[in-house]
Structure formats: C-alpha cells, structure tokens
C-alpha positions in Angstrom: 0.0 0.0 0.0 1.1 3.6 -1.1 2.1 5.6 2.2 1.3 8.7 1.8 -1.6 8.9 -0.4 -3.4 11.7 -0.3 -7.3 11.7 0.6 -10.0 13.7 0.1 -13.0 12.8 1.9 -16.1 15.3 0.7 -18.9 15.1 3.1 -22.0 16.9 4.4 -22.0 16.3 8.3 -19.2 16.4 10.7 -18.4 15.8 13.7 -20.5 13.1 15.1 -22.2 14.1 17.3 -25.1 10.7 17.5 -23.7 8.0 15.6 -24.7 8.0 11.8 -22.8 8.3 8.6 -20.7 11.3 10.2 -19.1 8.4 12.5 -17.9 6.8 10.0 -16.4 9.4 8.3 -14.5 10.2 11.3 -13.3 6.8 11.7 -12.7 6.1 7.8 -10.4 9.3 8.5 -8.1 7.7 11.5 -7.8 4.5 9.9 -6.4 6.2 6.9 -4.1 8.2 9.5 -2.8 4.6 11.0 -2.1 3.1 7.7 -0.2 5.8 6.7 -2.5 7.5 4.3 -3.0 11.4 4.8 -6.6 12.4 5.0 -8.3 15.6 4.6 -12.0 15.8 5.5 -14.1 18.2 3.5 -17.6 19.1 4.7 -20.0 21.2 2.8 -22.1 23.1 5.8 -23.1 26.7 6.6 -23.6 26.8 9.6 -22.4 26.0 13.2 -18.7 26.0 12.7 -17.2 22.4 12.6 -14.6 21.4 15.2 -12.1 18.4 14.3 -11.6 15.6 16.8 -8.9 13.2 17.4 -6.8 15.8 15.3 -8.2 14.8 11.7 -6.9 17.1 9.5 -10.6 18.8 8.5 -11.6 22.0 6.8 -15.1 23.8 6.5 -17.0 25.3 2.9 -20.4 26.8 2.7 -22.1 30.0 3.1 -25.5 31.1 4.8 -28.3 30.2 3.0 -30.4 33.3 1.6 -33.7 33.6 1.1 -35.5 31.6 -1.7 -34.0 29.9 -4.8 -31.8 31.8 -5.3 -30.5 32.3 -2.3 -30.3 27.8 -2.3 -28.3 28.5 -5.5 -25.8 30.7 -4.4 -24.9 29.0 -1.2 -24.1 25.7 -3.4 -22.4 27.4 -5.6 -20.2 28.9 -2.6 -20.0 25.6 -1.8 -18.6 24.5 -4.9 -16.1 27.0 -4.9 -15.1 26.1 -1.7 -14.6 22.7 -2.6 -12.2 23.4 -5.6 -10.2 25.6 -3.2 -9.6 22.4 -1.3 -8.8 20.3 -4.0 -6.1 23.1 -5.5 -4.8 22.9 -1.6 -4.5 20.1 -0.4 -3.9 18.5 -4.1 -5.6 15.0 -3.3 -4.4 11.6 -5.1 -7.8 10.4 -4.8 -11.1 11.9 -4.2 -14.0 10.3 -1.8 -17.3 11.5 -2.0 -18.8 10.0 1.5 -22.6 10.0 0.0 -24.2 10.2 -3.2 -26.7 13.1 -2.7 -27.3 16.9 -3.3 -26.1 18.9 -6.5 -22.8 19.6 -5.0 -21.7 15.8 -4.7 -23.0 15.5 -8.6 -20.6 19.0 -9.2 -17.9 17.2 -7.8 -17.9 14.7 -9.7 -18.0 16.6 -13.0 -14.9 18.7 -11.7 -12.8 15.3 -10.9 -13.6 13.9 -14.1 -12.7 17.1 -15.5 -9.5 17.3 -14.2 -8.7 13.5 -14.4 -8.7 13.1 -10.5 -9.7 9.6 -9.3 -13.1 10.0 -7.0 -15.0 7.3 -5.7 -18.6 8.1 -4.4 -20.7 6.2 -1.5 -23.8 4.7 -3.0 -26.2 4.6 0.3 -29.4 4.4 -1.3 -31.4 5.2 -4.4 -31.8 8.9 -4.4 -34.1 8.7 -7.0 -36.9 6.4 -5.2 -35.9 7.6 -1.8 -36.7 11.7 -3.0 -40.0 10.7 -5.0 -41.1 8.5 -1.9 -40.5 11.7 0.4 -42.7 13.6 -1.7 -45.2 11.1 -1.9 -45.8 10.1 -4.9 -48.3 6.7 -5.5 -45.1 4.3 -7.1 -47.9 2.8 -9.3 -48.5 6.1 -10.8 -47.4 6.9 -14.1 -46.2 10.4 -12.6 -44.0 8.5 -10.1 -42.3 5.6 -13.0 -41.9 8.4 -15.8 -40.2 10.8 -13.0 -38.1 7.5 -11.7 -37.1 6.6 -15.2 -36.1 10.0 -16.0 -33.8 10.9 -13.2 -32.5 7.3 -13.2 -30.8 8.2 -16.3 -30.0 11.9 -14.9 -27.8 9.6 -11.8 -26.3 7.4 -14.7 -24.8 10.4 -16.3 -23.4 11.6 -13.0 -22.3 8.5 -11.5 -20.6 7.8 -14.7 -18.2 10.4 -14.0 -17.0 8.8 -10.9 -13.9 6.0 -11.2 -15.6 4.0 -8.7 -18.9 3.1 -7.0 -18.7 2.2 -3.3 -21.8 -0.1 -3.2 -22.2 -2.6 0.4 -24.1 -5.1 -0.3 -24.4 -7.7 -3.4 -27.3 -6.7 -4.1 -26.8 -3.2 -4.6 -23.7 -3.8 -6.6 -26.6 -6.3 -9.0 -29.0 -3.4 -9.0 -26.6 -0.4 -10.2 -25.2 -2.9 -13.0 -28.5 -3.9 -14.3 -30.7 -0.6 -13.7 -28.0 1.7 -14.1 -25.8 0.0 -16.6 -22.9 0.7 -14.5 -19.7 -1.6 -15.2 -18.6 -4.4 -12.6 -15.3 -3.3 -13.3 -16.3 0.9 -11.7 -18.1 -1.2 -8.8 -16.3 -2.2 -5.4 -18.2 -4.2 -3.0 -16.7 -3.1 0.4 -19.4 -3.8 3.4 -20.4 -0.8 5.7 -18.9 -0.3 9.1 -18.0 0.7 12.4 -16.5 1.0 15.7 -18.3 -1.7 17.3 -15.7 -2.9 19.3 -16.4 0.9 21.1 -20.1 0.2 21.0 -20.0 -2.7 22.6 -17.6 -1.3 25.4 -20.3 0.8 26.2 -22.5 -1.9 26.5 -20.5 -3.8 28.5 -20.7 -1.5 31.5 -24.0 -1.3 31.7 -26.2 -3.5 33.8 -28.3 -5.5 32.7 -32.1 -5.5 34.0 -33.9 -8.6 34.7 -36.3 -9.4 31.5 -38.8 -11.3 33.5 -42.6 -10.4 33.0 -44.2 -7.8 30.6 -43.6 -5.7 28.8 -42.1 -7.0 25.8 -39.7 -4.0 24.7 -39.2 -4.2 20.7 -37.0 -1.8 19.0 -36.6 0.1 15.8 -33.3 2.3 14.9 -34.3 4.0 11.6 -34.5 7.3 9.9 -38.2 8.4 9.9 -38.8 7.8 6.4 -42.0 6.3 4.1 -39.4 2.9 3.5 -38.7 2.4 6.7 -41.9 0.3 7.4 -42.6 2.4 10.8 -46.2 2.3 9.7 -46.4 -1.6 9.4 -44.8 -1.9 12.9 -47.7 0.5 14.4 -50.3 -1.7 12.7 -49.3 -4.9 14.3 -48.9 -3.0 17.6 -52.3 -2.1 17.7 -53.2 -6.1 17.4 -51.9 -6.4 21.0 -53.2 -5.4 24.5 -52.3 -2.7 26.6 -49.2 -3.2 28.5 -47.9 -6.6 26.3 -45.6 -4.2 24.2 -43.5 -1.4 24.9 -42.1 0.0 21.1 -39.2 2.2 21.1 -38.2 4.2 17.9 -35.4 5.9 17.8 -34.1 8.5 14.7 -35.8 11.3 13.2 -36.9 12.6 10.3 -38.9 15.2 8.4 -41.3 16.7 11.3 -44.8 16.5 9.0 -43.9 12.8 8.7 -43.1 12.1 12.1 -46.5 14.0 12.8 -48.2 11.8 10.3 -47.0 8.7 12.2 -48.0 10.1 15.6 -51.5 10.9 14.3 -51.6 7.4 12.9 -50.9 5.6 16.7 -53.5 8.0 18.4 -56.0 6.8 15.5 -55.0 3.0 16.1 -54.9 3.7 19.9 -51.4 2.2 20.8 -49.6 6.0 21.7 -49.2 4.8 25.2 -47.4 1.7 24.0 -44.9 3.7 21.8 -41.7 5.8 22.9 -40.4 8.6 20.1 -36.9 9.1 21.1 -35.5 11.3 17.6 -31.9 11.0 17.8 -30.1 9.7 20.8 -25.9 10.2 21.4 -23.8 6.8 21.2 -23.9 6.6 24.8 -27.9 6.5 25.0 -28.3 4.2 22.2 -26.3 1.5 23.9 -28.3 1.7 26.6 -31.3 1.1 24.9 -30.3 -1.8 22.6 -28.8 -3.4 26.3 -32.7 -2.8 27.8 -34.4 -4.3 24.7 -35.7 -8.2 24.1 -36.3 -7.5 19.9 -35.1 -5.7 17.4 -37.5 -5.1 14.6 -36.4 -3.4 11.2 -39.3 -4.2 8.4 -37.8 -1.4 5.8 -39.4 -1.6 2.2 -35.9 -0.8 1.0 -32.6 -1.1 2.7 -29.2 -0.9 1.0 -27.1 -2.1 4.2 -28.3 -1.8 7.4 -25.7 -0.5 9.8 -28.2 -0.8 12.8 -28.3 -4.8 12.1 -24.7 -4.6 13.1 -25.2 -3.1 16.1 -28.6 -4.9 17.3 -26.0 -8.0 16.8 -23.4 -6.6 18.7 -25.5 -6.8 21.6 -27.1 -9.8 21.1 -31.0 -9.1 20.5 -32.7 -11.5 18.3 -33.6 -9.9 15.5 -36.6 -10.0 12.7 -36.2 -8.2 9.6 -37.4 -7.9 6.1 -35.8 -9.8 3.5 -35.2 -7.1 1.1 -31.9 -5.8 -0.5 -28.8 -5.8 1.7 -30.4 -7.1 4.5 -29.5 -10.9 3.8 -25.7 -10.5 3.5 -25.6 -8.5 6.5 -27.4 -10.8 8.6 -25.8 -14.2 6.6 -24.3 -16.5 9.5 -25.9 -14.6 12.3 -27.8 -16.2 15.4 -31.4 -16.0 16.4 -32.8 -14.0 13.6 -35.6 -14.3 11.3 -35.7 -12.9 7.8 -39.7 -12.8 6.7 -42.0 -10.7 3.5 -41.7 -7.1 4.1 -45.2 -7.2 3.6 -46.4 -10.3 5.7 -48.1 -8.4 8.7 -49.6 -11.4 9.9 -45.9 -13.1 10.0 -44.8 -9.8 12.2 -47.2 -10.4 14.7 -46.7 -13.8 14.7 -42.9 -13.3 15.6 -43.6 -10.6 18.2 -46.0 -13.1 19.9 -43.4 -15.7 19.4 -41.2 -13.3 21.7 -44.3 -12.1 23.8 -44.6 -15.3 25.1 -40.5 -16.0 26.4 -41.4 -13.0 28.6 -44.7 -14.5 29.8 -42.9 -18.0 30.8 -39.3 -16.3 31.5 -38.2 -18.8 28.7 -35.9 -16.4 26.8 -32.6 -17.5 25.5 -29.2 -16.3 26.2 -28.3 -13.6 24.7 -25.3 -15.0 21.7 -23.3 -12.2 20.0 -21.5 -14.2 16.6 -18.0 -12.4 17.1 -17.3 -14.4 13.2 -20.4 -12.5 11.9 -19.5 -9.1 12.8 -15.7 -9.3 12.1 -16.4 -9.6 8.4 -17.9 -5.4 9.2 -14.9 -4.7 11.4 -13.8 -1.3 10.6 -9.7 -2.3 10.0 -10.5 -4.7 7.6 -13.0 -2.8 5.4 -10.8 0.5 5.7 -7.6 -1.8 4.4 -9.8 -2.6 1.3 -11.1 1.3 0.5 -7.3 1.9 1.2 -6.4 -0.7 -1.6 -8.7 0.5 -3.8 -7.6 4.2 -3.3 -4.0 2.9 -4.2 -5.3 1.4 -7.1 -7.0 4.0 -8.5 -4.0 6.7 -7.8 -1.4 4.3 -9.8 -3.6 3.7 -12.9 -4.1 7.7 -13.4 
C-alpha cells in the first residue's frame, strides 16, 4: 500500500455528534491516518462551525443560506467553490465523496472527471426512489415511473463520472449494473462499518435488567422515512393489549412525517405503548439496545443496514425484512428471522413468538456471533477502500 496517499474525503455532516454516517467518516479518516494515508475531511455546511476531533486534519465550505431559490443556489455554488479551493490545496491523489446526494456531490464529480482526478462516491441508497417517496408520490403512478425513469438516467450520467462506486451489499452492486448500466469493473463491493468494538464497550458496562414479566420492549433504529416500514410496525402494535408491548423508535426525520405517524398511533390507539426518542448520542443508544428483548427493522428498502450490526453486537434476536442488503448483512448470524416485508400477519406472529418468552421467563441467552460481525470490522473494510484508493491513484 502507497504511504502517503493523499485523501479527500467530501462530506456533508461532521463531527459526530449521534452516531450515523458522520461516525464513519471520522473513523474512515483515523484509519487512513494509521495506515499511513493522509486524510483531509471536507464538509459542505453553513452553519455552526465544525470542530475536528482526534486531530483529523478537516476544513469547513459553505455559506449562509439566503432567502429563496436563489439564495439555495448561491450557497451551493459557494459551496462548490469552496470545494475546488480544497482540492487546488490540499492536491488530493484520490477523491471520496462519502454519500451520493445533493447537487454539489453531482458538481464534484464533474470537476474530478474534468481534471482527471480519481473519486470514488458512496452509494447509500437510491436517491431517485428515496426523493420521490418523500414527496409522496403513489409508485404505481405513471407520474412516479416516468419521473423515476427519468432521473434514473439523470444519476447514470453523473455517477458515470465517478472512477468507482462504493456499493455494500451484493445486491446493490446487481441493481446499479443492471438498472443503471454501471460496469462491474467501476463497482467495489466493500461492506459498511464501524466502531463496534467501542459500541460494545459501552455496552459492556452497563447492567443489565432482569427481562422477566411484561412488557415485551421491541425496537426500531431507523431514519423516519416512508421505506422504513414504521407504519407496518404501528399496525401490528395495535393487534396487541395494553401493556404486552413497549415500542421504542429511535431516529428522526422530516417533522410532517413524524406528525403523520403520531397521528396514525392516536388513530390505532397504541400512543401509550410507543416511545419517540428522535436522535439519541452513542452513549444512550447502547443503553437502549442493552434494555431491549427485539429488534424489529421491516424497511421496504434497505441498501445495508448498519443498525443490524449493532442490534447483533449486543445480542438481541432480530426479525427483519428480506429485502436488499439485509440478507448479506445478517448471513451467519444467530437467532434471527428474515420474513416478506409485507407479511403483517408473519410480524405479529414473531412478536407473539417473543411475547410469550417474557410470559414463561423462557428467553434465551443472549449470543453475539463475534465471526459474523468481524467480516464489518472497521480495520479490515478501511484496508480494502485503502487498496482501492491505491489502485486507483497508480492507474491515473
């Protein structure tokens, strides 16, 4: 491996603050520092001023954002130029976008294929679906398929002028060869990560409280988002008696959805039985994956699924929907269930499955499969982005 090399790691959120993809930039960052790569992180935000931790080299580009369009506009644009600034600085062998979304990753892009610089870009979801879904548009409509096909090809152009795809899972890597007629050869199937080694730590010192007698306390870690199948898991709640379950979600999203899901529990009756935690710090989050018997994640789509990861780490059993990347994370793993992302009656079937452990006091030992999650161990998967980084900076 190249000592030395020169990284530039573009991203929109930094520091960490709770968990997310802003964690792994940081640690993608200090692994590159301990192999003996030199990182820069880049992130594109206005506003508060960003503060570097564990002395990562990191700058800051953006602007306020004015009123309007045109006030969006020029704050991107500000952006952009900021962006180029730090590339003519810090002169970068290879360029890593951390997520594929927002016109500024798509400018970047451009400008490194411009200028013959090898970039590789995070693929952590479909933009295209994921943006139409937020708006809320029926995806049997011919409104929603001619929009999808159209800014399908609009991401085909773009990611075409990236040297390589970061895609996680196998399936994702099938899906942008097929749909998007990306190459095999621009793909690189590196798994997502992180620190779990840390997470678990945390979880270690905590105590753990007896799970004897009701309630059963499910959990969901998830962005509030239409895919996320938050409204399936409220459905089956209401099919269950006051005081069986206790349903903890925890991650936020846009307010008039989060609204809309509220309003749904009051209308189905089960508010009482649900806990809406938003975002929760590192610390927090351990704490409630150590107080939890289940851990529920029935997503309609689901490229990876970091939070599987860390639901194993701590040994919950876990029942998920067998869609997309959710498979290879959870291949070789104990005591979960994979089931139709659509099979309400299957949920509840599960969930009374569990419900009744806590009745009898029957539930198994909690079994964390240490072979499992070291194929998502940060070192290894940084060694490979490292590798392909070296690759990619000897063939320009």
């Amino acid at each position: 491996m190249e000592h030395g090399l020169r990284v530039l790691i573009i991203t929109p959120i930094y520091p960490p603050s709770k968990g997310g993809p802003s964690e792994q930039t940081e640690l993608l960052a200090r692994k590159l520092n301990e192999l003996g790569l030199r990182s820069r992180v880049c992130v594109c935000r206005n506003t508060p001023k960003v503060e570097a931790r564990f002395s990562i080299d990191c700058v800051q580009v953006g602007g306020e954002r004015g009123p309007g369009l045109l006030g969006r506009l020029l704050r991107r644009v500000k952006m952009l130029i900021g962006v180029v600034r730090v590339i003519r600085d810090f002169v970068p062998d290879v360029v890593h976008v951390q997520t594929f979304a927002g016109p500024v990753t798509s400018m970047v892009g451009i400008y490194c294929l411009l200028l013959r610089i090898p970039s590789v870009v995070k693929i952590t979801g479909e933009r295209t679906h994921e943006f139409l879904m937020e708006k809320g548009f029926d995806r049997a409509s011919v409104v929603y398929n001619t929009l999808s096909a159209v800014l399908t090809v609009w991401d085909r152009l773009i990611l075409s002028c990236f040297s390589r795809l970061w895609v996680t899972s196998p399936q994702f890597q099938e899906r942008f060869e097929t749909v998007y007629g990306i190459s095999s050869k621009r793909i690189s199937l590196v798994p997502n990560f992180r620190d779990l080694a840390e997470f678990q730590r945390m979880g270690c010192t905590l105590e753990r409280r007896s799970t004897a007698g009701l309630p059963l306390r499910i959990l969901t870690v998830a962005r509030l988002r239409p895919w996320k199948g938050i409204e399936k898991c409220i459905r089956v709640l209401s099919r269950f008696e006051d005081g069986e379950i206790v349903w903890t979600f925890a991650g936020s999203g846009q307010s008039s959805y989060e609204q809309a899901l509220r309003r749904q529990a009051d209308e189905q009756g089960v508010s009482g039985s649900i806990r809406w935690l938003g975002d929760v710090d590192e610390w927090e989050l351990s704490k409630i994956y150590s107080g939890s018997d289940l851990f529920v994640l029935m997503s309609d789509r689901e490229p990876f699924g970091i939070v599987l990861l860390e639901a194993m780490s701590f040994g919950l059993p876990i029942l998920a929907s067998n869609v997309d990347g959710v498979p290879f994370v959870l291949e070789g793993s104990k005591n979960t269930t994979l089931q139709s992302k659509d099979d309400l009656n299957a949920l509840e079937s599960e969930c009374r499955k569990h419900l009744g452990f806590k009745k009898e006091n029957t539930e198994g030992a909690r079994q964390v499969n240490l072979e499992t999650l070291e194929r998502f161990s940060s070192d290894r998967c940084v060694k490979e982005l490292a590798s392909i980084y070296a690759g990619l900076a000897s063939s320009n």
